[in-house]
Every structure is written in structure tokens, then in C-alpha cells.
DOKOLSE-887685 format. One record per residue (C-alpha): x negated, y, z negated. Coordinates in steps of 0.2 Angstrom, whole numbers, plus 5000, padded with zeros to 4 digits. Layout:
XYZ...
END
This chain:
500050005000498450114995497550075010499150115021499350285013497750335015497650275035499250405036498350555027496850515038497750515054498750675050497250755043496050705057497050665073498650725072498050915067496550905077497950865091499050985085497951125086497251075104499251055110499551255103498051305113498351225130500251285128499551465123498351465136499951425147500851565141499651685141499551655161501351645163501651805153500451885149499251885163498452065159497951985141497152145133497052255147498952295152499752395165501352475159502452565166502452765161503952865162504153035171505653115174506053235189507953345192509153335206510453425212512053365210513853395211514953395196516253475204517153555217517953715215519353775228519853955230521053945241519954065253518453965249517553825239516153825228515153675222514753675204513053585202512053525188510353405187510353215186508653135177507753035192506652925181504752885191504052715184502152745188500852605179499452665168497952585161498252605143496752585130496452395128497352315114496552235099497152085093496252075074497551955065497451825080495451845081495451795063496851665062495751575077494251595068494951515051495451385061493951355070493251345051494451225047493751115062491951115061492251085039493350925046491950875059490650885045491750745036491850645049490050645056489450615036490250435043488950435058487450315056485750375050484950435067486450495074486850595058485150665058485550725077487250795071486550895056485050955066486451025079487551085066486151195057485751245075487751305076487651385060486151485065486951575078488651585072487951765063488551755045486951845040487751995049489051985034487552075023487851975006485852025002484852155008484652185028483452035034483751915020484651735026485751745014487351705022486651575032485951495016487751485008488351395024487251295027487351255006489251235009489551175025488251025025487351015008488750895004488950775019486950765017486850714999488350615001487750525017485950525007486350454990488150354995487750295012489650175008490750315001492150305013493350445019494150435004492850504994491950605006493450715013493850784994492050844994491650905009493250995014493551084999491751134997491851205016493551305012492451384994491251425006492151535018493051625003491551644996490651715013492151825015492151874997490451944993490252045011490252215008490452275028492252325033493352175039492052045035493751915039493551995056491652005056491751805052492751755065492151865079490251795076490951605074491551615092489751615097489751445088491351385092490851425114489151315111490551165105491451195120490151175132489551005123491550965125491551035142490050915147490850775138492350765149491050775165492050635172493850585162494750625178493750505190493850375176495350405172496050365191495050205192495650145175497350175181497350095197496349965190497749915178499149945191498149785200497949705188498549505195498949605214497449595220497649745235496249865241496349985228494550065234495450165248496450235234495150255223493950325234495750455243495950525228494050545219493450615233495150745234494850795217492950815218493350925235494451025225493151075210491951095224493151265231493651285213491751295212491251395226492751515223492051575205490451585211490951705226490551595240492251565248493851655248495151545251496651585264497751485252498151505233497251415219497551355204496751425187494951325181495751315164497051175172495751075176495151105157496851045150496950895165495050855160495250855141496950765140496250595149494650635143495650565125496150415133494650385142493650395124495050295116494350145128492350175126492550155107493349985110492149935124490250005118489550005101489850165094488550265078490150255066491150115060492950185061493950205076494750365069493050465066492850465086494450525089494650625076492750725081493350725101495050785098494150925086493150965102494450985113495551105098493951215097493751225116495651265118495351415107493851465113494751485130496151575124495251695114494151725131495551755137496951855127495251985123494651985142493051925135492551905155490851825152491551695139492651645151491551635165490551545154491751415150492451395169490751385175489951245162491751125166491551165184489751115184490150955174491550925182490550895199488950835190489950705182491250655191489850635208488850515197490250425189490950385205489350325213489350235196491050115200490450105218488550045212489349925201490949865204491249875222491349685225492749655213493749805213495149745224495149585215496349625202495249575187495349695172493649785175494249925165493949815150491849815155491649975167490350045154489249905151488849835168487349695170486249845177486150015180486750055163488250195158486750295151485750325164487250385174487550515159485750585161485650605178487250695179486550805166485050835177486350875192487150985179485651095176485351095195487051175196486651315183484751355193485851355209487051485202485551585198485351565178486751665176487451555160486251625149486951795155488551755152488151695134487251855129488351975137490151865128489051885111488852075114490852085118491151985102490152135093490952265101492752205100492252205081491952395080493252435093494552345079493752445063493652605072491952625076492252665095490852765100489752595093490952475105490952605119488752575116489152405116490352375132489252485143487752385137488652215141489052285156487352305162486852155160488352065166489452145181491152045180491652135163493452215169493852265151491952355147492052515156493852545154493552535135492052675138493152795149494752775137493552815123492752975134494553025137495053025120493553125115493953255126492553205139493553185157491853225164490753075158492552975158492753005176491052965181491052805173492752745181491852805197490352695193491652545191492452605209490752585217489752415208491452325201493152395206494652355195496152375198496452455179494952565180495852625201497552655190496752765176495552845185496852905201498052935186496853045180496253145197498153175198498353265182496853365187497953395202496553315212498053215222496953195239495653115229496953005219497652965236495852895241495552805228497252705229497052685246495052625245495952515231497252435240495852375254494952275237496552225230497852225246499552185241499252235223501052295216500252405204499152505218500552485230501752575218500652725210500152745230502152765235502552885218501252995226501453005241503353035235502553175226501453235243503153225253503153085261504452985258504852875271502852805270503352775251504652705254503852565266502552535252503952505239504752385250503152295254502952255237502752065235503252085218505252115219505152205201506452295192505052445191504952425211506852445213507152585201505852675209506752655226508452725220507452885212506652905229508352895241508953015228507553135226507453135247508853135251508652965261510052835265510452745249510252555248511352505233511052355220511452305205510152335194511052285177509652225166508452365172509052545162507752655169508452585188510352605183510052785177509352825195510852725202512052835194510952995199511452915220513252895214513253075206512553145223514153055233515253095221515752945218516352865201514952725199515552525196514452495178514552605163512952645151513152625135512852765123513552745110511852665101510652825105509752915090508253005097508153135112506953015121506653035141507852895143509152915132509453085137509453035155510652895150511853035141511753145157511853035171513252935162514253095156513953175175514753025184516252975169516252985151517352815144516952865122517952995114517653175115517253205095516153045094514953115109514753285101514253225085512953125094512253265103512253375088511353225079510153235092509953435089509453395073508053345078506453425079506453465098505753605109506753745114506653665132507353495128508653575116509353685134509253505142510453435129511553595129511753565147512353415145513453455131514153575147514453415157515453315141516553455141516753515159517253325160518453325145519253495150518653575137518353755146518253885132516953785122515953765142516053935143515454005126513953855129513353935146513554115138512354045123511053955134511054125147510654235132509454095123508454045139508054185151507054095160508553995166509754115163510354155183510653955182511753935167512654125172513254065190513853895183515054005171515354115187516053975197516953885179517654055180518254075197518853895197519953965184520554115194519654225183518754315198518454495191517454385177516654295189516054415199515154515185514454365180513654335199512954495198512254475181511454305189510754365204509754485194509454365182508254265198509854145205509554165221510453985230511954135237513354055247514454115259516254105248515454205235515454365244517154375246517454325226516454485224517254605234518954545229518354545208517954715211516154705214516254775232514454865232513754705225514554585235513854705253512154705243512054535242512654505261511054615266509854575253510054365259510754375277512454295274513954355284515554385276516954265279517754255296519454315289519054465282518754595294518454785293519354915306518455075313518855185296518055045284519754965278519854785276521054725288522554625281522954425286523754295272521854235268521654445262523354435252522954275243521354325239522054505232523154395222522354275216521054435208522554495198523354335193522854325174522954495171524554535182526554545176527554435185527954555196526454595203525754425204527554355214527554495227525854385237526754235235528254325247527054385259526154245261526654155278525254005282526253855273524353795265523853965258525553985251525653805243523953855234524354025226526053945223525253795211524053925205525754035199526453865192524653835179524354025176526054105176527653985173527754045155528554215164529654085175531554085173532453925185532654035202530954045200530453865196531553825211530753925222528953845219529953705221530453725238528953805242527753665238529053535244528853605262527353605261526953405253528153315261527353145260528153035247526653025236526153205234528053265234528153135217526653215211527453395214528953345205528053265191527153435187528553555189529353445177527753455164527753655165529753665166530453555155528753485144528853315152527253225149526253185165525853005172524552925163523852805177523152935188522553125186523653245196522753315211523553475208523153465190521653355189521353405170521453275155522953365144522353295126522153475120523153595126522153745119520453675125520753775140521453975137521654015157523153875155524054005148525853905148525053755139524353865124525953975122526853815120525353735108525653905097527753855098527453735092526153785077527353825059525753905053525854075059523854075054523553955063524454005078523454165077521954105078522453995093523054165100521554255095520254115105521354125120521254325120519654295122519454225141521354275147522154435150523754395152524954515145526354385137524854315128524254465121525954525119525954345108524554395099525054585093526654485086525854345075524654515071526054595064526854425057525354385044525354575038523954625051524854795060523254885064522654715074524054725083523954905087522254895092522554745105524154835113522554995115521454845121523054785135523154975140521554955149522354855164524254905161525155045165525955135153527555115160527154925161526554915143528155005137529254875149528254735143528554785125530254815125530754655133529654525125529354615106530654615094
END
């Protein structure tokens, strides 16, 4: 039962975690190409955000139409080299682990026999040495202390055990040893003084850890070529057909492919078609490697007794090697990795040449016989398995003179990257930046080196030195990070032609590269060329969710034809979608949500604007309180106008006019810089409400204010708002000609037509009595122009209606919409300003395209607020719904309601000084008239 137990606690201890450890390390390594490809050196996507033009409206005078614009965000995704990352908690989590594997090792080789133990324990002291825990400066600087400890901890205890109790078993060994080893690295760890000494530990002990996984790498020479035969050996086993053909098919296939895995690495070829990644043949090699071990220890005598011990110390290879690859890796540790590739690559060939010349040598005559030669194929009657194993060592060290020595470069250059990756992580950049460019000298294919330099020049203010090491990449190792910083850089210089140099010089290292290819077609967008960047987005191998939002920003900001498509799980893209929707004026078939924003970022307030532009689906109260929780933040005046403007666009789109209004005045008076802006859209709000002598003091207050986009219809809303000498000014000033209809005789008067007289009306349509605003309505004789003025009477003026009247707009509008649909509409709203009745809910009226959920949001509907105030017992209340309608409209009955709530809540001198304010547009005899028929 003992014995059973213990079997258990062995294998766990020194197979199945061992195992464990190697399977988390493929799968990482895996992952890390899948998804991660960049490892430490990522290229994300930066935001910028341009304006367009859009329309939010459309504004019809009856004599003209104006389009009320506003801007939509048009997010740019452009890639940018960002600093590279540190990954401090992995590095030391690896290193531990890598502890952890060598203190088990040491256990199991204390099993090994005398000799082979003296090999083992001269290798490890050797591993130790260069592992660089004196660097963790326990004594004075010099002194060996650190390495002392180890080597104390680490294999003091195997050596006297091995020494003095030559039968312990694991039993008694492992409690030892692996404690001791664990003490040892607290102990290391604890007594360093340096900063990080965890960190310090584990970035020296991958020196050690990359010597084991070239000893791995070796070791596997030849598990694949092995590993075929065995299997096509026990496949015939009792069949008996020519499995040579096969063996010799497929051996020879796979040595072909290392060789142009081989020749790829080394620079000697460039293959037409794609292939696969060295570390598959790593995790191919090492996983039938394990079987192929399993069979040696049953067929040759092995220097340990148990089984476990050989599995458990190749399986503690093939952990350390996995890590060691993924640590090269994830930390663009370029020459470790080249290392790695090139010592598997190199025994890869050595090996697996030699081993198959081996089976030939050997076995040739009773391959196909269907006899279980697996069972002998390492101790043949001549030509022994050993020999094979040194002269594919030899071809090995051939392969490393052929490829110039460069192994020993790699080596020193990975240790010099292990260093400064140490500093970089602690802060001591101007050390790692040493350190990089040092490495980099003596070791070209370093991608992450100068980046790391130029990122650290950049950051110290030095774009001069920073620049010129990018450009020192350009010209002895281009990468297509340092191309994407270093253009990225020219161009905020406003060095664009250089920038576009560079991309382009870039793209013919790198063709097809979607990063390149995308920057290239953002600046080119930016140069003007938009149909060139178009092509280059749409080359793009790489069908990205950056690629197609930066498509949709570019038909929007040039005005090319839109391609639609769904981009739903892609915001930055939808956002630009909506911008193309906005420009067509057309209500989009997906929604943003808003409803989870809480910081005025680029995107969210592109997401509030572009959304609110097109449709607004949450309620009015909720979207206010958002943007005013947005205010709150600390925001520059700029991005605090941009919020106000879209606190415009909520309200345009609720109806809420008086609050719009106000808004614009605010942001006009707040912002000069953008006040002609903000002034003309209240202009155009204004004459969308028939406000036009309003209007067109506030387009002259724009024009002088630098808004200068003048069209046509405005003219005439000057010269009829009674701004005449403006309105000729402007006609001059910009070279626009008045309208068609109005013309001038030979004395300078304007000539009368239906256009003239709806124009005149409509100027004195708020502030006109009822009989003053009907008398156009009868001399109006086109059937449209009189239809218009006749629902602009029906939202203005109906509170002065009596029945005949109502009928009259009845019959007038009838004629004039006699299609079934819009005469139901027509109906419908007479019946909502004649008798109160509510409108459809399923449609907006065209003729009233306004949502009715307050009827005081908008003064100019002067029928809608009378009847709010009627319906008001507060006579407070009432006046102060009165007193914000005064404001805006100068419509007599409302006033007249104001000076009579004035006087109602004991206010007489208001009420006199609002009948003064009425006598600057009234006549006196109209004031008198109006006071004796509507004031008690």
C-alpha cells in the first residue's frame, strides 16, 4: 500500500507536473501565435477624430429652404508603435518555475550512477555559474557569494546524499533536496539588496534555463525520423509489406522540409509559399521525442535504475525548453529565439540525416519483413547507436561553422536583452536603452532594441537622436514598428512627404503589410487623395474591423459613393456608419447604445453625437443628465462647446426650441471663435420658426462674427426681416444674386408676385394681429404658396381663429392636398389646434413634424402654450410659462396673456411695463383694440 502511494506521489511530482508544465508552454506558445503575434511589441490602433458636415435638418420658408447643419465625429484608426510592454510578473512566475525544475532534476539525477552523476554535477555547477545570481550582490561587488549559496543549496545535498547514502531512494532523497532548493531561492531572494531581486533572479536564470534547451533541443536530434519507423514498424508487424518506400517518402519529406525551414531562417531562400513556425517542429519533436525515450529505457541500459527518473529528467527538459521559447517569445527576445530555432534546426538535420542512414545501415534487409525491429533498433550487431549520436554532433557543429558562428552571438546578445529588460521593468531606461543599442550591435535581428532606444529618446524630449535611430533601423534592419513610429512621428512634425516615403520604401520590405498599408491610406486621405486610399484599404489582405471603419470615415469625409456593411461588433466603424447615414439623411437600421457612458472620451462623445444626429430612442431627462454628468468633468473649454453642441442636437431632435436657442446664444457669447457657427444655426432655428426679423439680425451678427458659407435664400430672409442694407451687402460682398422672384422696377421698388406677399407675411406673422397676418393669405393666388402660409397661420396664429376661419384653412389646404393620405393628415391637425384632439401616434405629421410631449418646450407654437397656461390652476406657474414664451414670441394675445396673470398675482407695474414693451410694434390704436377685446 506504501510502495503504491509513493509510486503515485512520484509520478505526479516527477512526470505528471514536469508534463504539465511542458503542455502549458506548447499551448502558450500556441496562443501567443494565434493571438498575440506582436508579443511585446504591439501595434494598436490610435484614435483621431475629424468633423463633417451634416444635415440635421431642413428648414422650408416657403420662398426658400435652408439646411441646418451640424458636425458628425469621423473616427481615423491609424496604428502606432507603442513603448514595448514589460511583462515582470510572467518573467518571474517562469523563472520560479524554472527553479522548481532544475531543484526536481537535481533529485532525480542524485539517482544517476557514480560517473554519470559526476558528469551531471559537473554540468549543473557549470549552469549555475552562468545563471548570474552573484549579480543579486548578497556580499560585496566581486565576491561569489550568491553562487556559493546555490551551489550549497541546490547540489550540496544530492552530493552528500549520493556520497554517503549511495541506496537512499526517492523517498528519502526528494524531502531533502527539494526543500533545501526552495530555502535556497527564498534565501537568494531574501538577502539581495538590488531592486526586484525576484525579477533579477529570474531574468539571469533564463541564461541557464536556454543552455537546457539546447542540450533538449540536441536530444530530440532525431524523435521524428524514429518515431515514423517505429510506427510503421509496428503497423507491419505480422504483414510483411515494403514499408522502406514509406519510410524512406516520408523521412526524406520531413528532412526536406527542416532543410527550407533551415535555409529560410538563415536567409537563403524565400519561399513563394507560406511556412509553418520552427517552434511546431519544437512541440512535433519533443512530444515523440517522450515516446521515443520511453522505448530506449526499455531497450539499452540506462545510468539510473528507475524508469521514472528518465522520464521524469526528459520531460523536465522539454518544460524548461517550452518556457524558454515562450519567454523568447512574449519579450521579443530576438536572439534567444534565434538561438533556439537555430540549435533544433541544426539537430533536427544533424540528427535525423544520421539516424536515417542509421536504420538504412542496419536494418535494411529485414525492414519489410514484419519482425518487431523496434524492439532492437538501438543496439544493432555493429555500428553502434553511439557512434551515430557523435557524428551527428559533429554534423551539428558543422552546421553552426556553416552559419558563420553566429550561436555564440545569439547567446551574448539574448543575455544582454535579459539585462536590459531588467532595467527597462525597474525604471532604469536610460541603462536598458545602453543596453538594447549595445545588443543591437552586436546582433542585427533585434526588432524590439531600437524601438525601445527611440521610445526612450521620445520620451526624454529628444526627437532628434530618436529620429535618427529609427532611421538607422530604416537603413541596416527595417521593422515594420520602427516604419510605423518613426512615419508617425515625421507626420506630427508635419513632415508628411517624408512620412509618405517612408511608408511607401516600407511597404516594398514588407508588401501587403496591413499596418503599412493602412497608415499609408490615412495619409494619403489626409494629402487628398482619396480614391488612391481607398484602393490601399481595399487591398488590405487583412479584412479588419479597423480596415472597414476606416473605409466608412473616408466615403464620408470625401464625399465618395458609400459601400454599406454591417459593422456591429466594431463601435469606432458604426460611429462612421452613422456619420454616412447622417449625410443621406437617412434614419440608420442599428442603434448605439448610450446609456452606459461616463467619461467625455473621443468615442463616447462621437457615440452621443452621431447617435443623437441620426435618432435619439432614451428619454429626454435621462440624456441631459448624462451630458451634464459629463460637464462635470474636468474638460477643456473646447470639448465642453463640443458637448454643448450636442446637447443642441438632443433638443433640436426632441423639439425642445427655447432651451436650443438659449444654448446657441450661450455657446456664441462663450466661444468667439465659433461664434458665426453657433449664431447662424440659431438664425436658421429662428427662421424655421418664422421668426425672420430675429433671424436676420442674428445673420448679420454671424457674418461679422467670420460665418462666411452665405446662401442664396438668405438674402431674401434679410431683406424681408428688415435688414435690407445688410441683406444687398452681403449679395455684393459674396457674389450671390438675389432670388429669381424678387425683382426691382426702374424707381427701386420691389415688384409684387405671391412669392413677395408670402414672404411679407410670413415677416409679420408672430408679431402681427389677425388681421394683418389673414390679409396675405387672401391675396395669395399659387395653390402651394397659399397652402404653406395657410399651415404656417394654423401653428402660429389659430389661437385668434373663430370656426369661419378654421374652415377656411380647411378648404384652403383641402384643395390644395387632395390625396387621401395627406387630406387625413390635414384633418388630423386641424382637429389638434381646433378642438385639442391628440395627433396619431404611429407617424410624425409632415406638416407638423414635432414630437408634442411638452407643449411649452417650443414658445413660437403660440396655440399649444396658451392652451398649456389654460390649463395651469397655478396662476404662478402660468406666469412664468408666459414670462419664457415672452421671451422668443411677440405675439400680441400672448403678451396680452402675460399683462393679465401680471396683474392676477398682484404684479400691476409688470403688466404695465409689458403693454409699454407691445407698443414698440403695435399701433396705438391696435394696442387699445387689442385691450379692449381680450382684457377684462
Amino acid at each position: 500500500m506504501k510502495s503504491t502511494i509513493l509510486k503515485r506521489i512520484f509520478s505526479y511530482l516527477f512526470v505528471f507536473l514536469p508534463a504539465s508544465i511542458a503542455v502549458i508552454g506548447c499551448v502558450g506558445l500556441i496562443a501567443l501565435h494565434l493571438f498575440f503575434p506582436k508579443g511585446a511589441l504591439p501595434l494598436i490602433p490610435g484614435m483621431t477624430g475629424e468633423m463633417v458636415n451634416i444635415p440635421l435638418g431642413y428648414i422650408s420658408l416657403g420662398f426658400g429652404q435652408l439646411t441646418l447643419e451640424t458636425q458628425n465625429y469621423l473616427l481615423y484608426q491609424v496604428f502606432e508603435s507603442v513603448p514595448p510592454m514589460d511583462f515582470p510578473l510572467q518573467s518571474q512566475l517562469m523563472g520560479l518555475l524554472v527553479w522548481i525544475l532544475f531543484s526536481l532534476g537535481i533529485v532525480l539525477i542524485s539517482g544517476f550512477n557514480r560517473y554519470p552523476f559526476i558528469a551531471s554535477m559537473a554540468a549543473a555547477i557549470f549552469l549555475l555559474v552562468v545563471s548570474g545570481v552573484n549579480d543579486l550582490g548578497l556580499t560585496a561587488l566581486g565576491q561569489n557569494s550568491g553562487l556559493l549559496i546555490a551551489l550549497g543549496g541546490l547540489l550540496l545535498p544530492a552530493i552528500l546524499i549520493h556520497t554517503f547514502f549511495p541506496y537512499a531512494g526517492l523517498e528519502t532523497r526528494t524531502p531533502i533536496i527539494l526543500p533545501v532548493a526552495l530555502i535556497t531561492w527564498f534565501t537568494l531572494i531574501y538577502f539581495s539588496p538590488v531592486p526586484a531581486p525576484t525579477l533579477l533572479l529570474a531574468e539571469n536564470i533564463s541564461l541557464t534555463a536556454m543552455v537546457i534547451s539546447a542540450i533538449f533541443l540536441v536530444y530530440i536530434g532525431h524523435s521524428v525520423v524514429s518515431s515514423i519507423y517505429v510506427l510503421l514498424a509496428k503497423l507491419n508487424q505480422g504483414i510483411g509489406i515494403k514499408i522502406i518506400w514509406h519510410f524512406l517518402v516520408l523521412s526524406i519529406a520531413y528532412i526536406v522540409f527542416v532543410a527550407l525551414l533551415y535555409m529560410q531562417l538563415t536567409g537563403e531562400l524565400r519561399a513563394s509559399f507560406p511556412l509553418p513556425s520552427v517552434f511546431w517542429v519544437f512541440i512535433l519533436a519533443g512530444a515523440l521525442g517522450f515516446w521515443e525515450t520511453t522505448r530506449k529505457i526499455r531497450q539499452i541500459p540506462q545510468p539510473y535504475t528507475l524508469p521514472l527518473i528518465g522520464k521524469g529528467v526528459y520531460l523536465i527538459g522539454f518544460a524548461i525548453s517550452s518556457l524558454v521559447w515562450l519567454k523568447a517569445d512574449l519579450t521579443v527576445n530576438a536572439p534567444m529565439a534565434d538561438f533556439l530555432q537555430h540549435i533544433l534546426l541544426y539537430a533536427q538535420l544533424g540528427f535525423g540525416i544520421l539516424f536515417f542512414l542509421y536504420l538504412i545501415a542496419n536494418f535494411l534487409g529485414i525492414m519489410n519483413t514484419g519482425s518487431a525491429i523496434e524492439k532492437i533498433m538501438y543496439r544493432p550487431p555493429f555500428f553502434p547507436y553511439f557512434h551515430m549520436r557523435m557524428g551527428a554532433l559533429l554534423s551539428v557543429v558543422v552546421l553552426a561553422i556553416y552559419s558563420d558562428g553566429i550561436v555564440a552571438v545569439q547567446v551574448g546578445s539574448a543575455s544582454t536583452n535579459l539585462s536590459a529588460d531588467y532595467y527597462q521593468t525597474i525604471g532604469k531606461k536610460q541603462e536598458a536603452a545602453i543596453l538594447y543599442e549595445y545588443s543591437f550591435d552586436r546582433y542585427r535581428n533585434n526588432p524590439k532594441n531600437l524601438n525601445a532606444v527611440a521610445h526612450y529618446y521620445f520620451e526624454e524630449r529628444q526627437p532628434t537622436p530618436a529620429t535618427q535611430v529609427l532611421m538607422r533601423s530604416f537603413d541596416e534592419r527595417p521593422t515594420v514598428n520602427n516604419i510605423v513610429l518613426l512615419t508617425s512621428r515625421l507626420h506630427n512634425a508635419s513632415k508628411s512627404s517624408e512620412a509618405l516615403f517612408y511608408l511607401q520604401e516600407g511597404l516594398k520590405y514588407f508588401p501587403g503589410n496591413p499596418y503599412l498599408l493602412n497608415n499609408l491610406a490615412i495619409l494619403k486621405s489626409k494629402l487628398q487623395q482619396p480614391i488612391e486610399a481607398r484602393e490601399l484599404l481595399k487591398s488590405m489582405n487583412d479584412q479588419s474591423p479597423v480596415r472597414d471603419a476606416n473605409l466608412q470615415a473616408l466615403y464620408a469625409i470625401h464625399g465618395l459613393d458609400w459601400e454599406d456593411q454591417d459593422l456591429t461588433p466594431n463601435l469606432p466603424g458604426q460611429i462612421n456608419r452613422l456619420a454616412n447615414y447622417n449625410l443621406v439623411a437617412e434614419i440608420a437600421p442599428f442603434e448605439l447604445p448610450t446609456d452606459s457612458i461616463r467619461v467625455p472620451s473621443l468615442i463616447n462623445r462621437a457615440t452621443l453625437r452621431n447617435q443623437w444626429s441620426n435618432v435619439a430612442h432614451s428619454e429626454l431627462y435621462n440624456d441631459l443628465d448624462l451630458l451634464d454628468a459629463l460637464l462635470a468633468h474636468e474638460v477643456s473649454p473646447s470639448l465642453a462647446a463640443e458637448l454643448l453642441e450636442t446637447q443642441v442636437i438632443r433638443n433640436y431632435r426632441e423639439g425642445q426650441l427655447n432651451d436650443l436657442i438659449a444654448t446657441l446664444g450661450s455657446l456664441a457669447r462663450n466661444y468667439s471663435g465659433s461664434a458665426g457657427f453657433y449664431l447662424s444655426m440659431q438664425a436658421k432655428v429662428l427662421a424655421g420658426q418664422m421668426d425672420l426679423p430675429k433671424a436676420a439680425e442674428v445673420i448679420t451678427a454671424a457674418e461679422i462674427n467670420g460665418f462666411s458659407k452665405i446662401e442664396q435664400d438668405m438674402l431674401p430672409l434679410l431683406y424681408f426681416g428688415g435688414q435690407q442694407e445688410a441683406a444687398i451687402r452681403l449679395a455684393e460682398n459674396y457674389a450671390i444674386p438675389f432670388p429669381n422672384w424678387m425683382k426691382w422696377d426702374e424707381a427701386g421698388k420691389l415688384m409684387e408676385n405671391d412669392t413677395v406677399t408670402l414672404a411679407k407675411g410670413l415677416a409679420d406673422l408672430l408679431a402681427g394681429t389677425k388681421k394683418s397676418v389673414w390679409q396675405p393669405l387672401e391675396k395669395i393666388q399659387a395653390t402651394p404658396l397659399k397652402a404653406f402660409y395657410a399651415i404656417e397661420l394654423l401653428l402660429r396664429k389659430s389661437h385668434w381663429f373663430e370656426d369661419s376661419d378654421f374652415q377656411e384653412i380647411r378648404d384652403i389646404l383641402e384643395s390644395a392636398y387632395s390625396e387621401s393620405e395627406n387630406l387625413a393628415k390635414v384633418h388630423s391637425l386641424l382637429a389638434f389646434f381646433q378642438h385639442d384632439h391628440p395627433l396619431p401616434d404611429e407617424k410624425l405629421n409632415p406638416f407638423f413634424p414635432y414630437k408634442t410631449k411638452s407643449r411649452v418646450a417650443n414658445a413660437y407654437w403660440t396655440p399649444l402654450v396658451l392652451g398649456e397656461v389654460r390649463n395651469t390652476e397655478d396662476p404662478i406657474d402660468a406666469y412664468n410659462l408666459l414670462h419664457t414664451a415672452t421671451r422668443f414670441n411677440r405675439d400680441p394675445l400672448l403678451w396680452l396673456e402675460l399683462v393679465k396673470f401680471s396683474r392676477r398675482i398682484g404684479q400691476d407695474a409688470y403688466a404695465s411695463n409689458y403693454l409699454a414693451e407691445m407698443g414698440a410694434w403695435l399701433s396705438t390704436e391696435e394696442l387699445i383694440d387689442l385691450q379692449i377685446k381680450y382684457l377684462p
